[in-house]
C-alpha positions, 0 to 999 in steps of 0.5 A: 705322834710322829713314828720314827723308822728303824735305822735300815728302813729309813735309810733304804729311802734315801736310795730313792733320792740323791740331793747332791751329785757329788758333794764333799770328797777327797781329792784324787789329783790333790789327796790332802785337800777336798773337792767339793761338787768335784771342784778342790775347796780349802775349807774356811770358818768360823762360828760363834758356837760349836753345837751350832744347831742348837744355836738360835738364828743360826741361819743369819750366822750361816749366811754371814759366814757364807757371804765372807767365803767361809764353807766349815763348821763344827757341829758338837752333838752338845747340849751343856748350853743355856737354852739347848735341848737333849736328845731325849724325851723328858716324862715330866710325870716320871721327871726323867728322861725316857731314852727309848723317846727323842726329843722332837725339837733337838732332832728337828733342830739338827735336821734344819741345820743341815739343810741349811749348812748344805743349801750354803754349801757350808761342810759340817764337822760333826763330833758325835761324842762331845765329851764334856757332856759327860763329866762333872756338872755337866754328867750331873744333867745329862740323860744317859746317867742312870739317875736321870732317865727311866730306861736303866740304872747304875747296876745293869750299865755300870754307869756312876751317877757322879763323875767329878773328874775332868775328862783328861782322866777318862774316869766315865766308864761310858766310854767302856761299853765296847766289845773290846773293853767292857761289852755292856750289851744295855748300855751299848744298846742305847749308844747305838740307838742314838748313833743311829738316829744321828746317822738316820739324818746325816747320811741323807747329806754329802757335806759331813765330816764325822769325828768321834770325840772332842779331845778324847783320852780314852782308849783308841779301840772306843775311837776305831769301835764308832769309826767303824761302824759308821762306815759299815752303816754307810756303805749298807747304802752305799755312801763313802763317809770320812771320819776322824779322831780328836786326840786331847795331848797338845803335842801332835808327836804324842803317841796318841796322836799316831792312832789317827795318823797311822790308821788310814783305814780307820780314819780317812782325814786326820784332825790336828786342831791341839797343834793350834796351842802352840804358837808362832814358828813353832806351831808352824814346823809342827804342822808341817812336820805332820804333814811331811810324816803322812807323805813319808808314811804313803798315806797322805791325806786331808789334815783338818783344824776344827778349831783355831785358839786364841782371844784376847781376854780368851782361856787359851792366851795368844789373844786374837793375833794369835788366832789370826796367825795360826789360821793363815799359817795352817791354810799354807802349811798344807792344812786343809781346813782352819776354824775359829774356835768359838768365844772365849776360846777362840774370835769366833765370827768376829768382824776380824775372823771374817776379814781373815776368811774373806781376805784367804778365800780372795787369795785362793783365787788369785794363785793355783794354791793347790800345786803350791807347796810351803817354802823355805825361800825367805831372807832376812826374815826374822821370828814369826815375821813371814811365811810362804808357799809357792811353785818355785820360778812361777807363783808365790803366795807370802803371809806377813804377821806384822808388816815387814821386809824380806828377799825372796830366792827369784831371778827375772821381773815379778807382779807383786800385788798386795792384799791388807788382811784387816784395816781399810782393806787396801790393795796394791800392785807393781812390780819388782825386778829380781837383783842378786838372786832376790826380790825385795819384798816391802809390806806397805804398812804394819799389819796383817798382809798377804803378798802374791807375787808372779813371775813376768820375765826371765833374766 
């Protein structure tokens, strides 16, 4: 029988060791983009699951993401799945679970599965409540209803045994059992029991980004509860985390939205993956107006999209383009990370998405992305045909939904070199002089295409 360490004790070994020297922070010179082993990184990926730990071959995955460039996954603590395990200890005498136990293979599973992430240089985003887990058929299996475990019941935790509900109503009083809402000692009991555990491995690592929920409405105190005691476990062995909230409404100016935006005291990089369901210029000014917000507020800092929507056939509409679209647009409108939702939600890791990422991480070396900022320098562009970042007179990075032709504001005579998003990955080079105060720029076909343009001469 393997004997499990209280929290404090097995973290205080991991003061004896470091496996990294740096790892996943937030940059000084650039503060809304990360470094990662003290080099600034945008974080790009994809994966074909969001409990990815859970996944079988997940290695194969991480390694195909990691050949294309991508370094950023989601990681649910979810186990509605076919094939996944919870947490807990089943008593198959009692036919319940037992949650002073775990489950050694879920735990086992997550620890490879950060490993692996961090031996590829993949960043984990975490989600520590998966929220689905607790409603409707879902709550029916899970271990922390009162009905399936042997460690308390409905009385003394307050818990129902059915929550048929979908989650937008925040009808599961297990979202309640705070100090600032119902202070249900049993129940926050076990809570933090597995917080604990779940932290008693991930905090042995640098590549983590923790988010409370996924898609929550409940109150923000539940949020601010969890952000910060992660943070307090973290610092009694003197590590630096970052944490976040996921807000459920799809409009990122709803209220909600500013417990995150607002508080960077509690949430040090701020997630705005339902700005991925609109579409278009719209999901374009949406997420640039967030960003230009957090300057104006003096606390900008890294804004992250978990999840990319859009398939074709998929739940959320749009289909793949779509999902294409908005990764690009969000990487140069200033996000600092983009990643295709899973199947059928999203394109996953399909042979597209990893076009997308191989063909955005190849730009990024082509451009000093990092001091550019999004432009308004585009003429004659029509809806959703193009977008653009740059430093202005210098380096200009263009992103064409579709084929198509646009003038850029410059003067002088510029490199323009072409980069085919899908297709036969073409590649072209040549140059362009400025006429009237503008280039002409030309996409050499339909398609998706990335244009990086760089000035030679002056006038």
């Amino acid at each position: 029988m393997r004997i499990h360490l209280p929290f404090t004790a097995f973290c205080l070994t991991l003061l004896n060791f470091s496996l990294h020297a740096q790892g996943l922070e937030i940059s000084s010179q650039f503060p809304q983009y990360w470094t990662f082993d003290g080099t600034p990184t945008v974080l790009l990926g994809g994966s074909d699951e969001d409990n990815l730990f859970q996944m079988p071959g997940v290695e194969k995955h991480l390694d195909t993401l990691a050949q294309a460039g991508g370094n950023y996954v989601r990681c649910t603590m979810s186990s509605r799945d076919e094939g996944n395990v919870w947490a807990f200890y089943f008593d198959n005498e009692k036919d319940l679970y037992d949650l002073d136990r775990w489950d050694e293979e879920y735990w086992e599973r997550f620890s490879n599965f950060l490993q692996w992430t961090r031996d590829r240089d993949i960043v984990v985003q975490i989600e520590i409540w998966a929220t689905f887990d607790f409603y409707r058929d879902f709550w029916e299996i899970n271990p922390f209803n009162p009905k399936n475990n042997s460690s308390y019941d409905s009385q003394r935790t307050e818990l129902k045994d059915t929550v048929p509900t979908h989650p937008i109503y925040a009808d599961n009083p297990f979202f309640t059992s705070i100090p600032a809402h119902r202070n249900n000692m049993k129940l926050l009991e076990y809570q933090q029991k597995y917080v604990d555990k779940i932290l008693s491995y991930s905090l042995a690592y640098d590549h983590i980004l923790y988010c409370m929920d996924n898609e929550t409405s409940v109150t923000a105190s539940w949020g601010a509860f969890w952000s910060t005691y992660l943070k307090k476990r973290a610092r009694e062995i003197n590590k630096t985390i970052y944490c976040t909230e996921m807000w459920d409404p799809w409009d990122l100016n709803h209220i909600s939205h500013r417990e995150s935006f607002d508080h960077p005291e509690l949430y040090e990089f701020v997630e705005i993956s339902q700005n991925n369901h609109q579409r278009g210029e719209e999901h374009w000014r949406n997420g640039l107006s967030q960003i230009e917000r957090l300057k104006l507020l003096d606390n900008l800092r890294p804004v992250t999209n978990i999840k990319i929507y859009g398939a074709d056939g998929g739940r959320h509409g749009g289909g793949d383009q779509d999902a294409m679209e908005k990764f690009f647009r969000a990487i140069l409108f200033g996000a600092s990370s983009a990643r295709f939702h899973r199947p059928t939600s999203g394109i996953g890791m399909s042979a597209d998405a990893l076009s997308v990422i191989r063909s955005m991480r190849t730009v990024l070396t082509r451009v000093p992305f990092f001091e550019m900022e999004p432009l308004d320098m585009l003429f004659g562009k029509e809806e959703n045909e193009a977008y653009i970042r740059g430093i202005v007179d210098q380096t200009y990075l263009v992103y064409f939904t579709n084929g198509g032709e646009v003038q850029i504001a410059a003067d002088g005579e510029w490199q323009l070199e072409w980069i085919e998003v899908l297709g036969t990955k073409k590649q072209s080079s040549h140059t362009a002089l400025a006429s009237a105060g503008k280039i002409n720029v030309d996409c050499p076909s339909d398609g998706q295409w990335l244009l990086v343009a760089k000035k030679i001469t002056e006038p």
